[in-house]
C-alpha atoms as one frame of an Amber mdcrd trajectory, in Angstrom:
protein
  23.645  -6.196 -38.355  25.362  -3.838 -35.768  29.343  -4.396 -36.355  30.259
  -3.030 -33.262  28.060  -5.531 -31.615  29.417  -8.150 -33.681  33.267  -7.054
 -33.288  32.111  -7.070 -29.529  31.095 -11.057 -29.874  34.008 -11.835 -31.700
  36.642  -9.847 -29.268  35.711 -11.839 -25.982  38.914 -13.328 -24.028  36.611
 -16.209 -23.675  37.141 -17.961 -27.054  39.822 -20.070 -27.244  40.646 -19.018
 -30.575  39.280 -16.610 -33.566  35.363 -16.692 -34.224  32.945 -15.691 -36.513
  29.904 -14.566 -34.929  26.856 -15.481 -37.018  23.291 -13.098 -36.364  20.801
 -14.365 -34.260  17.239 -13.117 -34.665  14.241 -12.842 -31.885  16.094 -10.339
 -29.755  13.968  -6.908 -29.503  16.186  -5.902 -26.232  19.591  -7.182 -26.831
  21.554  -8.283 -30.316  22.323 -11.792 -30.124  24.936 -14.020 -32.097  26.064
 -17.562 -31.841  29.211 -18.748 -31.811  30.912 -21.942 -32.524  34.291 -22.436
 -30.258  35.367 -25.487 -28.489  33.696 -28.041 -30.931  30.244 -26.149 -29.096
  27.762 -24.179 -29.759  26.886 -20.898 -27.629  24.823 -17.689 -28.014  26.144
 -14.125 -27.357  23.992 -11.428 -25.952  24.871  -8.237 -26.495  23.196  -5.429
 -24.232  23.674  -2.603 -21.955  21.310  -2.016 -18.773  17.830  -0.523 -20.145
  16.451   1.962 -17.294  13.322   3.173 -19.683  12.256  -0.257 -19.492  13.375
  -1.329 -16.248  15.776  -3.827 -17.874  19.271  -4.093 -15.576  21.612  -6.716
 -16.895  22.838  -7.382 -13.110  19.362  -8.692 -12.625  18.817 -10.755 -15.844
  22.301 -12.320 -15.196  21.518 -12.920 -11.586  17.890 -14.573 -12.673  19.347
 -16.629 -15.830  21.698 -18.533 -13.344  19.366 -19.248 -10.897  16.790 -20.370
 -14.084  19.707 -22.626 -14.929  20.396 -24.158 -11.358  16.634 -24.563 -11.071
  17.327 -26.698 -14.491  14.907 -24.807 -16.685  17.597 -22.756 -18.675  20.746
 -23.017 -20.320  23.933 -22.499 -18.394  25.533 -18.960 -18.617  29.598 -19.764
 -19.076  30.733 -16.059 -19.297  30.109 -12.728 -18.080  31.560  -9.005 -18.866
  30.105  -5.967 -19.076  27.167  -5.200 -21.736  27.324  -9.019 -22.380  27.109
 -12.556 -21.452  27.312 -16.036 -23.057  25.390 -18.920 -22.309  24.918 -22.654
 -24.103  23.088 -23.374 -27.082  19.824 -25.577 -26.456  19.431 -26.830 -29.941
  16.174 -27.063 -30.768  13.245 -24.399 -32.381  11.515 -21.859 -30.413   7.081
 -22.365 -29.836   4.896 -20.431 -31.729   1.238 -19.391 -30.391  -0.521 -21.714
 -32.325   1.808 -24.524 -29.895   1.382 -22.759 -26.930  -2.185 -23.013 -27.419
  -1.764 -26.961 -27.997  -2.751 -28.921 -24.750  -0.170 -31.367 -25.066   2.362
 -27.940 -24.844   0.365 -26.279 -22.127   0.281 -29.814 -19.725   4.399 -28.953
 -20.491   4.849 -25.300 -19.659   3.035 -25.215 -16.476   4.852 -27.169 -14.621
   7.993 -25.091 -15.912   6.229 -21.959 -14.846   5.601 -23.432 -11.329   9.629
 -24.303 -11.132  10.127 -20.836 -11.898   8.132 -19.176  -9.188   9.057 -22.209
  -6.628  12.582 -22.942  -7.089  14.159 -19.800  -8.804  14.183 -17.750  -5.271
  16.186 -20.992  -4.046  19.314 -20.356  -5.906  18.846 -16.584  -7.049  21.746
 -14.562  -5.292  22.065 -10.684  -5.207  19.724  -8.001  -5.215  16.528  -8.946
  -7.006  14.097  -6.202  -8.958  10.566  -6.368  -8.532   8.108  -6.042 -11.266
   4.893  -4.578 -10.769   3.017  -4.550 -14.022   0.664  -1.088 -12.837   3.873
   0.470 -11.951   5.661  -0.036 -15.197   2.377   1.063 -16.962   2.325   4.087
 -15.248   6.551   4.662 -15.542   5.900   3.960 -19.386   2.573   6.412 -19.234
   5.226   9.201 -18.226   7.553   8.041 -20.390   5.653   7.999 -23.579   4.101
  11.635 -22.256   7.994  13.216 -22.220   8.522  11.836 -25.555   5.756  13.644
 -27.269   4.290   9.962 -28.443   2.194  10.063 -31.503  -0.437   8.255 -28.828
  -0.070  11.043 -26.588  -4.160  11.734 -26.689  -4.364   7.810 -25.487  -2.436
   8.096 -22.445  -4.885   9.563 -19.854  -7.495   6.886 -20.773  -4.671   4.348
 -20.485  -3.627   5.879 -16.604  -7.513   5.590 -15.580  -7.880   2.175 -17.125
  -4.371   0.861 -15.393  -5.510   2.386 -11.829  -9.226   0.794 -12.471  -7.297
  -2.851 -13.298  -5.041  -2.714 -10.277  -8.067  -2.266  -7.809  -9.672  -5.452
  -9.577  -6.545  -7.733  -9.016  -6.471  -6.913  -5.257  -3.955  -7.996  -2.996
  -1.326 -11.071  -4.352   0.973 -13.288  -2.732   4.624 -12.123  -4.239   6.544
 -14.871  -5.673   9.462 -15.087  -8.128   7.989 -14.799 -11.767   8.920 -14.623
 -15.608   6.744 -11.744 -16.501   7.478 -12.140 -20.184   5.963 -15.328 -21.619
   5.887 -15.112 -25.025   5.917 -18.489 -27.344   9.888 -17.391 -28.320  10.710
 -17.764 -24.864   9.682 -21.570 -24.839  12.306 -23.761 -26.702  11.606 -27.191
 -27.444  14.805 -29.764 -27.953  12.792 -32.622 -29.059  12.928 -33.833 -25.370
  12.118 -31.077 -23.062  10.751 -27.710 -23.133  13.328 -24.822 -21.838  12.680
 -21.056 -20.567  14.897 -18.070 -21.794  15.176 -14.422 -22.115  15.276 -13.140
 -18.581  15.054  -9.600 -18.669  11.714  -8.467 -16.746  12.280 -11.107 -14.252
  11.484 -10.392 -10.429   8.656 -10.667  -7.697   5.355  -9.964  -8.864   2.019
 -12.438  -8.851   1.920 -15.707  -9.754  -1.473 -14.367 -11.789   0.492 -12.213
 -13.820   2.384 -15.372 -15.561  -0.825 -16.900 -15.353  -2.492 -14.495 -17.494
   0.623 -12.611 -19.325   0.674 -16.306 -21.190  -2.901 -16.224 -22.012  -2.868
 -12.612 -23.255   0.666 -13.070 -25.601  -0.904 -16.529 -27.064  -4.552 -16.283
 -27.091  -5.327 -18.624 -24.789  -9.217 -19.931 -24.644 -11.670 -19.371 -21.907
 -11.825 -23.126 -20.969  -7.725 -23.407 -20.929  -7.751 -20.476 -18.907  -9.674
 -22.188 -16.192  -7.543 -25.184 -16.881  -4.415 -23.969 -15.888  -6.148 -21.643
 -13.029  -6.974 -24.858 -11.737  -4.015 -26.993 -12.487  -2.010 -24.304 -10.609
  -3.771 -23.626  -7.495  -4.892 -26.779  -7.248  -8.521 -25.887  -6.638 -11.879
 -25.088  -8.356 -11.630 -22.082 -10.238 -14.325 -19.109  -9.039 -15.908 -15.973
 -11.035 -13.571 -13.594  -8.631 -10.551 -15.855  -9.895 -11.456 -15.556 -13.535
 -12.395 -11.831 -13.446  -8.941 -11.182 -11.625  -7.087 -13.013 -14.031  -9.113
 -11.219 -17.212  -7.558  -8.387 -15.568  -4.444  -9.226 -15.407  -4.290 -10.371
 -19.033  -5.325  -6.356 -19.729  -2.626  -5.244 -17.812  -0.605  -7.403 -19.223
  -1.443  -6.588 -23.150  -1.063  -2.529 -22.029   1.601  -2.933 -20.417   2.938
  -4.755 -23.954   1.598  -2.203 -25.667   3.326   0.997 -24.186   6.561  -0.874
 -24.062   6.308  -0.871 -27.973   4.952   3.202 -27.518   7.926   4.078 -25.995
   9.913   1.659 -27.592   8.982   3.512 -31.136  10.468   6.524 -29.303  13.877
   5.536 -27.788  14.778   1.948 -29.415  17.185   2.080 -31.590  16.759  -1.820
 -32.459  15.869  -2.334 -36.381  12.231  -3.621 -35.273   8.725  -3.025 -36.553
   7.719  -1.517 -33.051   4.739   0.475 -34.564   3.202  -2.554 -35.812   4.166
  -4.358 -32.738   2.265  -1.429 -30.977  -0.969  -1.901 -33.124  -1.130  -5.692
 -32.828  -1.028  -5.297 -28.798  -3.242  -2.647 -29.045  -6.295  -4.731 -30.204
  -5.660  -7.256 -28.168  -5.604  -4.748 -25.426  -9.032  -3.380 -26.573 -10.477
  -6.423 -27.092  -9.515  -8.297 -23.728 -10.364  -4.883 -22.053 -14.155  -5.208
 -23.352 -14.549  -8.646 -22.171 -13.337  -7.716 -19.120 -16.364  -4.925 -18.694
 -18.446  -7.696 -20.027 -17.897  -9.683 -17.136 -18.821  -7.232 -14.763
């Protein structure tokens, strides 16, 4: 556990009298704690802006209270700098297996479709945009500076990014997640919530679309049910082949996070096996993309 973190929690003029910050796992960004005060349960994150990965708390901050007006995340009740508090939703965090659950998915759709449709409604502030080909290439660079131990994979990775962008074409920017993995998803026995707002900005709708698929294995035929659940229309072979793309750019873009995240992280995570178990899924969504062609 990092103690100045931890003394950081515990410090904040915000509690109304002494706590004792107690480690919260799941956090491969930020350290998170939560903290009992006021009879109430809350959860302190602890983290500075992150330019290598594009992560700038003014933006998560700005996106996490607009999730929360939009009513699909928990209320943020303090703010300083290199750390914010927000409300405990008790409950347990999804796992892929539940994603991949119909019952689950006929629930987190319609949360994804609040989050491109209403967000924008009550975000205030400047707003980042997140362009998946663009981070791939920033992290490309990145990884390149830092002498990677995948240095020899990077030039393959720059052709296959450039190749995937031309297949998705043009999009329609909306107001999007971009980081759907099951630990994200928090059921309270009621409702499903959405957290973790760190990569959020414009980008495609296609890219949550997919970027769920590719972190929780979605199948072919739920693929095309939530293509056609969100656009409300039959789903074609250019549809499909765009969205196969996306879930490649989305599972390298994964990927070199973790590459240069093994580099500059100082987080006590597992990034290189992080790295290898995007990797394959990379590889293998990046075949059955070629496959369709």
């Amino acid at each position: 556990m990092n103690e100045n973190a931890r003394a950081k929690a515990a410090n904040l003029e915000f509690w109304s009298s002494p706590v004792e910050p107690e480690p919260l796992g799941g956090g491969i960004t930020n350290t998170n704690f939560i903290v009992s005060d006021r009879d109430e349960l809350f959860v302190v994150r602890i983290g500075d802006d992150i330019p290598i990965h594009g992560v700038m708390r003014f933006n998560e901050i700005a996106a996490a209270r607009a999730a929360h007006a939009a009513g699909i995340s928990p209320e943020i009740v303090y703010q300083a700098d290199g750390v914010f508090v927000m409300r405990f939703i008790k409950g347990r965090t999804l796992t892929e297996a539940e994603i991949r659950d119909q019952q689950n998915l006929e629930r987190i759709l319609p949360l994804i479709k609040t989050c491109h449709t209403e967000i924008p409604k009550h975000f205030q502030g400047p707003a980042l945009v997140f362009w998946p080909f663009h981070v791939c290439r920033n992290y490309i660079h990145t990884a390149r500076g830092g002498n990677s131990r995948m240095i020899d994979a990077l030039p393959r990775f720059l052709d296959i990014n450039a190749e995937l962008e031309k297949t998705v074409g043009e999009i329609k920017l909306i107001f999007s997640h971009n980081d759907l993995l099951a630990s994200n998803f928090i059921d309270d026995g009621k409702r499903l919530w959405l957290l973790d707002w760190d990569y959020a900005g414009y980008n495609a709708a296609l890219f949550d679309l997919a970027n769920l698929s590719s972190n929780n294995e979605l199948s072919p035929a739920q693929e095309d049910w939530i293509l056609e659940s969100y656009y409300e229309q039959p789903v074609t072979d250019g549809l499909r082949r765009r969205l196969a793309a996306m879930k490649c750019v989305s599972l390298l873009r994964e990927t070199l996070w973790s590459i240069v995240s093994e580099i500059h992280s100082t987080l006590d995570f597992d990034y290189v096996n992080y790295t290898r178990k995007n990797l394959d899924r990379f590889e293998n969504a990046y075949n059955a993309l070629r496959q369709m062609s």
